[in-house]
Phi, psi and omega in degrees: 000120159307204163266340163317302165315312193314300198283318158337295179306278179331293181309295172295299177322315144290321147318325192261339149317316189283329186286326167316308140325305206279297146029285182294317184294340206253335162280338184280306180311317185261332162340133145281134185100001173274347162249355156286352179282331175301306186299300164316293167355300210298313228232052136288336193275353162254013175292134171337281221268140183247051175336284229287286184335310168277343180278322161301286203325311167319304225280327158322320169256359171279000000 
């Protein structure tokens, strides 16, 4: 195989890998019940309760 070929492969071959991704994504979101899930998502990061956090702490005081 030349490098052409090579270059070739890769260049279609990642496009068409990534519009597959994108794909997959725009179906787990608009499934139905995939965007609460998508929302809970958004909003893990404002949430009250820290799991990871208290769990060092613990292992920190035992």
């Amino acid at each position: 195989m030349s490098y052409e070929q090579i270059a070739f492969a890769a260049k279609y071959g990642g496009t068409l890998f990534f519009f597959v991704f994108f794909l997959c994504v725009l179906v787990y979101v608009f499934w139905p019940g995939g965007g609460k899930r998508a929302k809970e998502a958004a909003g893990v990061l404002f949430q009250d309760d820290h799991p990871i956090v208290e769990a060092t702490e613990n292992e920190e005081q035992s």
